[in-house]
C-alpha positions in Angstrom: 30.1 30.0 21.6 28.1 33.6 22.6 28.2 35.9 19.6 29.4 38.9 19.4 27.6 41.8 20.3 27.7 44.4 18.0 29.2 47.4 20.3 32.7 44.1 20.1 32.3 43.4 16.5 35.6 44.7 15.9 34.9 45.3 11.6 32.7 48.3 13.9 34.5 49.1 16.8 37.9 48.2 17.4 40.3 48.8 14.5 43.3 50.9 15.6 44.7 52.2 12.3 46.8 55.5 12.4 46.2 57.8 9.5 44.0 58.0 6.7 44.3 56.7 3.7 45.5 58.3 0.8 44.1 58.9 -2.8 43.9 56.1 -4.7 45.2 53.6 -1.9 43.4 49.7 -2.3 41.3 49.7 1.3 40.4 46.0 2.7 37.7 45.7 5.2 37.6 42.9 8.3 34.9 40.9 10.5 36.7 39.0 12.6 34.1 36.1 14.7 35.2 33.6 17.5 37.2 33.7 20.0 40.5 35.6 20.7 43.2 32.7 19.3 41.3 33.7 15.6 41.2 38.0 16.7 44.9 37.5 16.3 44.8 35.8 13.4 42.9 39.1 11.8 45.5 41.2 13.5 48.5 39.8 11.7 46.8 39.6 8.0 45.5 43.4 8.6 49.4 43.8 9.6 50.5 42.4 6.5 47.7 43.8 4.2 48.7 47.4 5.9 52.5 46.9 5.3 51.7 46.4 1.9 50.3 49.5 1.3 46.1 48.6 1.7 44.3 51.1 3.9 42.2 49.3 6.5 38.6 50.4 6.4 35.9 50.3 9.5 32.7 49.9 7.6 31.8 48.0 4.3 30.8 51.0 2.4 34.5 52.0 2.2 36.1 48.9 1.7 37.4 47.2 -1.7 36.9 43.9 -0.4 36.1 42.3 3.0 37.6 39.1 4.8 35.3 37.5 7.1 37.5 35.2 9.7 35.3 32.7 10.7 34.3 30.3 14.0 33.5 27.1 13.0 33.7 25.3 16.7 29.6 24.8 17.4 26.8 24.3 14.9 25.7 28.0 16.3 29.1 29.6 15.6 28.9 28.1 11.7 25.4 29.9 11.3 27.1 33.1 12.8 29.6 33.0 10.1 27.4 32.3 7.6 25.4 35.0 8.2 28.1 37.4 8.5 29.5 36.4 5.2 25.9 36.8 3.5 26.1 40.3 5.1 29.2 41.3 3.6 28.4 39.9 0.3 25.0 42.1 0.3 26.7 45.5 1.8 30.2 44.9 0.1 29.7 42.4 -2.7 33.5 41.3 -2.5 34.4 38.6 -0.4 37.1 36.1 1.3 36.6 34.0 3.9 38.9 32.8 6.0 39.2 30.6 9.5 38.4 27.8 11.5 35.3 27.0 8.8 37.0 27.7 6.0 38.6 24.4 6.6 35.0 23.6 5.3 35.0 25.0 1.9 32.5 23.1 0.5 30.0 24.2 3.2 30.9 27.8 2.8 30.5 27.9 -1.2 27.1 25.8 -1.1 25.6 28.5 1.5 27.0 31.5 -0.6 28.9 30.7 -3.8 29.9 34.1 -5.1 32.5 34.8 -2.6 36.0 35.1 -3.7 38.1 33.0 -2.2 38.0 30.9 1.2 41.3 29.9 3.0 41.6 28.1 6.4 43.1 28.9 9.8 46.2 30.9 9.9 46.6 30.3 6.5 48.4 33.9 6.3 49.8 33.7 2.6 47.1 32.4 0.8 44.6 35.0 2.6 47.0 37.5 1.1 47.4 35.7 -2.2 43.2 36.1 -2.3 43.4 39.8 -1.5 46.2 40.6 -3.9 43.6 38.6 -6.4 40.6 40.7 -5.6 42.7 44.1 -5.1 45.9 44.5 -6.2 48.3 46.2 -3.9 49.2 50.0 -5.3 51.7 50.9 -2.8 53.8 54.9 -2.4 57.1 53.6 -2.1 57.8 56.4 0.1 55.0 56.1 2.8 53.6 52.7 2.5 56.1 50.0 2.8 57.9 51.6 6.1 57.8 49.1 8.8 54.4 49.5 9.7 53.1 49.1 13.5 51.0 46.5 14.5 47.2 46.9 13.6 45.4 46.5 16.9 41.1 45.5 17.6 41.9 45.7 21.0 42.0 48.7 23.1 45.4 49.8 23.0 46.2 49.2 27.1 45.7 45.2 26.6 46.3 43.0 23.6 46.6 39.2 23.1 50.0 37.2 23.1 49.3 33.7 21.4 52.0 31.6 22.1 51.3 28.6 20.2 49.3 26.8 17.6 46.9 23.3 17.4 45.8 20.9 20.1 47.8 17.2 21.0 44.2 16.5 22.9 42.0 14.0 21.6 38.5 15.5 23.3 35.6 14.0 21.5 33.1 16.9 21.7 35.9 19.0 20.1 37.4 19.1 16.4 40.2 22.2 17.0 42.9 19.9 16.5 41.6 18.8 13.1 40.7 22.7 11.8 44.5 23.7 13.6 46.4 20.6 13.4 48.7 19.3 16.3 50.4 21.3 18.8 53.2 24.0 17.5 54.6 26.2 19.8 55.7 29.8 18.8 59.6 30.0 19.4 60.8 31.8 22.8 62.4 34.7 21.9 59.7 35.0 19.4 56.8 35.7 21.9 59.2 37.5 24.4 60.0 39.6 21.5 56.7 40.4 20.6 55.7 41.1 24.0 58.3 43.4 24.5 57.3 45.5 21.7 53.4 45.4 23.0 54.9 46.3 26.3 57.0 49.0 24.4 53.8 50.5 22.4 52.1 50.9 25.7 50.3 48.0 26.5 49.6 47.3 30.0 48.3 43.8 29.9 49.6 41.2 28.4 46.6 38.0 28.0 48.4 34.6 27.0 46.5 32.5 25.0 46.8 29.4 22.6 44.7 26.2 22.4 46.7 24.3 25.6 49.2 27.2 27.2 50.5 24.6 29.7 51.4 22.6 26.7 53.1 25.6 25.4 57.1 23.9 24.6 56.3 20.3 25.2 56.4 19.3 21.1 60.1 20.8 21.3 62.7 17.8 20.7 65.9 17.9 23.0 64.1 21.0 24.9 66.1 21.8 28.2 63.3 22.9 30.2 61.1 20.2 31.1 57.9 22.5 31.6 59.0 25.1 28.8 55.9 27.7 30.0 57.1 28.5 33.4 60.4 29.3 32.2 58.5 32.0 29.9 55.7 33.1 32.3 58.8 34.3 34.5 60.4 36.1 31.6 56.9 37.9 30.7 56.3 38.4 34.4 59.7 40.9 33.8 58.2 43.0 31.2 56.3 45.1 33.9 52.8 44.3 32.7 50.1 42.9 33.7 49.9 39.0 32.5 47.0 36.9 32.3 47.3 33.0 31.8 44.0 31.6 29.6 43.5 27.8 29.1 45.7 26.4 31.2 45.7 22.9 31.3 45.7 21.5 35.1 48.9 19.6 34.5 51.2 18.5 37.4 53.8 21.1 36.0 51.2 24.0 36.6 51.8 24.0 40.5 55.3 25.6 39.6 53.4 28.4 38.1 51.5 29.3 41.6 55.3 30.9 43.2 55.0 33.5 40.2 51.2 34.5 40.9 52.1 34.7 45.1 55.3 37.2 43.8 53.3 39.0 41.4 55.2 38.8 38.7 51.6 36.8 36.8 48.5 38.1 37.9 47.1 35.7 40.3 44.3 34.5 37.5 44.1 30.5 36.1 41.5 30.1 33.6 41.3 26.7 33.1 38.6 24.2 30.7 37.1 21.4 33.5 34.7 20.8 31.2 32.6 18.3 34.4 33.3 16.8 37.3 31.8 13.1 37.2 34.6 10.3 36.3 32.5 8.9 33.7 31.7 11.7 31.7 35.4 12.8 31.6 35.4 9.1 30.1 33.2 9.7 28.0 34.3 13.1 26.8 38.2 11.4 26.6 39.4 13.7 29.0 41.5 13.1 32.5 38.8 11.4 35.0 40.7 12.9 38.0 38.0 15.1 39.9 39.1 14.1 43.2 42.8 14.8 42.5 41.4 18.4 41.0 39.7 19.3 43.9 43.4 18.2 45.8 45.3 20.4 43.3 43.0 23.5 43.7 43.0 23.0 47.6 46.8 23.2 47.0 47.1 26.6 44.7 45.4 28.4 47.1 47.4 27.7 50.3 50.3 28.6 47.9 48.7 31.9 46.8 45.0 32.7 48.4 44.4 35.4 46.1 44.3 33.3 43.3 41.0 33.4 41.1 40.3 30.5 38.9 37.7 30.6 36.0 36.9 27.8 34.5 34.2 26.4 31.7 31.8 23.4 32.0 29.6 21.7 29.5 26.1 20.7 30.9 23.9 17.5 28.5 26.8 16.0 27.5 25.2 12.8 25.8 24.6 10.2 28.4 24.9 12.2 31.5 22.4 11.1 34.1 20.7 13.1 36.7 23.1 11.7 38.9 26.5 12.5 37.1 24.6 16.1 36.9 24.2 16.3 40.5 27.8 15.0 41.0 28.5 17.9 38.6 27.3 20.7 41.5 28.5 19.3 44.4 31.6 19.7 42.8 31.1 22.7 41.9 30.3 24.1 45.7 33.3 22.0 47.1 35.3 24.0 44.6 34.1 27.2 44.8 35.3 28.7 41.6 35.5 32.8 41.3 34.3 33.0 37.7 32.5 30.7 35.5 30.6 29.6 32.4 28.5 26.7 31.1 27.3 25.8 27.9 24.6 23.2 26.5 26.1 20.6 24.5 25.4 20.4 21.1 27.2 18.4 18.1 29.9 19.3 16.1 30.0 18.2 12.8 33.1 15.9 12.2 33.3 14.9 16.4 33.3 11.4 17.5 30.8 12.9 20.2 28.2 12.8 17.5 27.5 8.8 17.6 27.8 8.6 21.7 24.6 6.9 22.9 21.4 8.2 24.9 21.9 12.1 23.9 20.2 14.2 26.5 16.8 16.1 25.4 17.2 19.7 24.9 14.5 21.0 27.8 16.7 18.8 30.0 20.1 20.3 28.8 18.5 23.8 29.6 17.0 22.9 32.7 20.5 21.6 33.7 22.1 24.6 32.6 19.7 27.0 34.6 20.9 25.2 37.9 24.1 24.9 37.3 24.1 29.1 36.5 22.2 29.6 39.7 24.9 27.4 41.7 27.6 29.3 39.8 26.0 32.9 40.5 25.2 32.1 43.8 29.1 31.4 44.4 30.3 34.7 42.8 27.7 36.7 44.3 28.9 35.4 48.3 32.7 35.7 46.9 32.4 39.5 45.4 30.2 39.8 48.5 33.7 39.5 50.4 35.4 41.9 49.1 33.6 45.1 50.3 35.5 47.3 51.9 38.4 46.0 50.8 41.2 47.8 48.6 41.8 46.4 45.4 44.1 47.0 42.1 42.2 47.7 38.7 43.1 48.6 34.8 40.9 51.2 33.8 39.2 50.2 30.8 36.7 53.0 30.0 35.8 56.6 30.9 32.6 58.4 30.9 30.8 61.0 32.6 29.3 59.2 35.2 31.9 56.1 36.0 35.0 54.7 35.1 34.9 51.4 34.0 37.6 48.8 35.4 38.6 45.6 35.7 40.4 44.0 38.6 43.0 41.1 38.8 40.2 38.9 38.9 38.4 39.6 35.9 39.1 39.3 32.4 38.0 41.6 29.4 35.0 40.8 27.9 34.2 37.5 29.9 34.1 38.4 33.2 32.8 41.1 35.4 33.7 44.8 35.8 34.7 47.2 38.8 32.9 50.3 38.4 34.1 53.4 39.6 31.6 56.7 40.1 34.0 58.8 42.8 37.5 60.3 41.9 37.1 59.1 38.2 38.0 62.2 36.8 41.0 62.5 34.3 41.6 58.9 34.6 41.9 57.6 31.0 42.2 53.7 29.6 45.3 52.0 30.6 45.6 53.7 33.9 46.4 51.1 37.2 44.6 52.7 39.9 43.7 51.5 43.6 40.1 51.3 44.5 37.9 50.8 47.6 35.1 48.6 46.7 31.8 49.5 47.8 29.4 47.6 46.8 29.0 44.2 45.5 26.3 42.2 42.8 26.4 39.4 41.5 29.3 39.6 38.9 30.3 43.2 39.2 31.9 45.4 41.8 31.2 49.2 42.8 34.2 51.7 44.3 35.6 55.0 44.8 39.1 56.0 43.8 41.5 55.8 46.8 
């Protein structure tokens, strides 16, 4: 889990809040950590908070209280959150913590005991319950409890869709099903309705996310559609939008997803958790042991769509991987040829069953591992982006400055993978804008064009 850099920290940066707030209105500050399942999460209690009449406020100083939504997936994502709560407390004083580790309350209130309240993952009501505690709601009848828009820390041109809750996987590095509980998918019309609106507000692309998307439907009873996501990547595919699939599972079903990407109706983008490559650490990590079969499958999606880009994650030291089962790891890797990826070092997880595995790999070995396995991985995007010179390509506009635009392609996702930047016939474009580009110049995760 990186941390955030403080130009994303979206308590700084990314709060889209119309208005100002009026005399006298309660204001409730947010630092949001983790990944993009728990930025929503801060959306929808800002939401709430806002149509109850608080004012949202982008720096402590201003704020009546602050919730801190926490990551609590890595040992190094727990001292994140700490810290961030001990920084609120010290610049702000008044504090509730929520998220993924405040399923660990005991943790949280030995580190720092005067906060307020703390409340666990999407745990909406009593997060509110805590606020209305610490600042009771003075709502004007007559402004404050119209319908209020959506609060946004995304750029307004792309936003997150989650479409479902929890985790049936039983991964033993991993402990998200016991901080979010089993798998709970959002109801259709629910999502489509809420994507509609984003659409509607002026959203451009539409990034599905959950904890298994290819799950997404499957804990129905007496469902009619046997693969419940396709039938809804197909209705989100109408919207107009572009729509980006994260975490997708590599289940048989997901094949019947490729037809969509080759149509264009889903951006031609699977981001999907490998985690390795060797049979027996996919054993060992109680995950499919099907590397072969992978390799098969991927072989397949791209004869059905060659465009297709597929980003995946690995984890490198897993405990007892061998130099062998490493080496296995990067062969795999070049017969694959993935567009984007990333690697972490394992570390434990307090509460996974990971913890008591046998022969745990030495941490000069896990970051010796993980410097080859980046230079295999950078080596393969540089020769793929390599490719595309002087090719004509699609891309979202994402920022505008002086100098450049900056963009994004089908191909890359915000904030995780690479950019497209443009420095000729960038003028007057503004964020949201679908433009077409020549690309110019190639490095080893970014691109360089000119406006067509």
């Amino acid at each position: 889990m990186s941390q955030n850099p403080p130009d994303l920290r979206p308590d700084l940066a990314r709060a889209q809040v119309q208005g100002s707030s009026r005399p006298g209105q309660p204001t409730i500050g947010m630092v949001s950590l983790g990944c993009p399942k728990a930025l929503v999460d801060s959306e929808r209690i800002l939401t709430r908070l806002r149509a109850e009449g608080y004012g949202i406020s982008p720096d402590y100083h201003g704020a009546d209280a602050v919730i801190v939504n926490t990551c609590g997936f890595l040992d190094s994502a727990k001292a994140e959150s700490l810290e961030a709560i001990g920084e609120a407390l010290d610049r702000n004083g008044r504090v509730i913590v929520t998220g993924c580790l405040g399923a660990e309350p005991e943790f949280i209130t030995g580190a720092h005991p005067k906060v307020l309240a703390v409340t666990g993952p999407h745990q909406y009501e009593q997060v509110l319950d805590a606020v209305h505690g610490a600042v009771p709601p003075s709502p004007d009848p007559f402004v404050d409890l119209l319908p209020a828009s959506g609060v946004s820390l995304t750029p307004r041109h792309y936003s997150y869709l989650k479409i479902s809750e929890g985790c049936n996987h039983k991964c033993k590095f991993c402990i998200i099903p016991d901080m979010r509980g089993r798998l709970a998918s959002r109801p259709h019309k629910a999502v489509m309705r809420e994507a509609e609106k984003l659409v509607e507000a002026g959203v451009r692309e539409l990034l599905v996310i959950s904890q298994d998307t290819s799950a997404y439907g499957t804990d129905w009873k007496d469902r009619e559609s046997k693969a419940p996501i396709i039938d809804l990547a197909r209705d989100l595919g109408s919207l107009g939008a572009w729509v980006r699939m994260h975490y997708v599972y590599p289940y048989p079903h997901v094949r019947e997803m490729i037809p969509l990407m080759a149509d264009g109706g889903v951006l031609p983008y699977l981001d999907i958790p490998f985690q390795h490559a060797h049979p027996d650490v996919l054993k060992r990590m109680a995950r499919p042991a099907a590397s072969a079969r992978t390799l098969d499958e991927i072989a397949a999606w791209r004869a059905a769509c060659p465009e297709i880009t597929l980003r995946s994650t690995f984890i490198v030291g897993y405990p007892g991987e061998t130099e062998a089962e490493f080496q296995y790891l990067l062969d795999w890797l070049e017969e694959a040829q993935l567009d984007r990826v990333g690697c972490f070092q394992y570390e434990n997880v307090a509460g996974a069953r990971s913890n008591t595995l046998p022969d745990h790999v030495a941490p000069e070995v896990k970051e010796e591992r993980w410097a080859r396995f980046m230079e295999k991985a950078q080596a393969i995007s540089e020769a793929k982006l390599a490719a595309k010179v002087g090719t004509e390509i699609d891309a979202i506009v994402d920022l505008v400055e002086d100098d450049a635009a900056t963009c994004r392609t089908k191909a890359d996702a915000p904030e995780i993978d690479g950019c497209l930047f443009v420095d000729a016939g960038h003028e007057g474009l503004s964020p949201g804008d679908i433009i077409r580009v020549k690309v110019d110049e190639a490095g080893e995760y970014d691109l360089w064009g000119s406006r067509v």
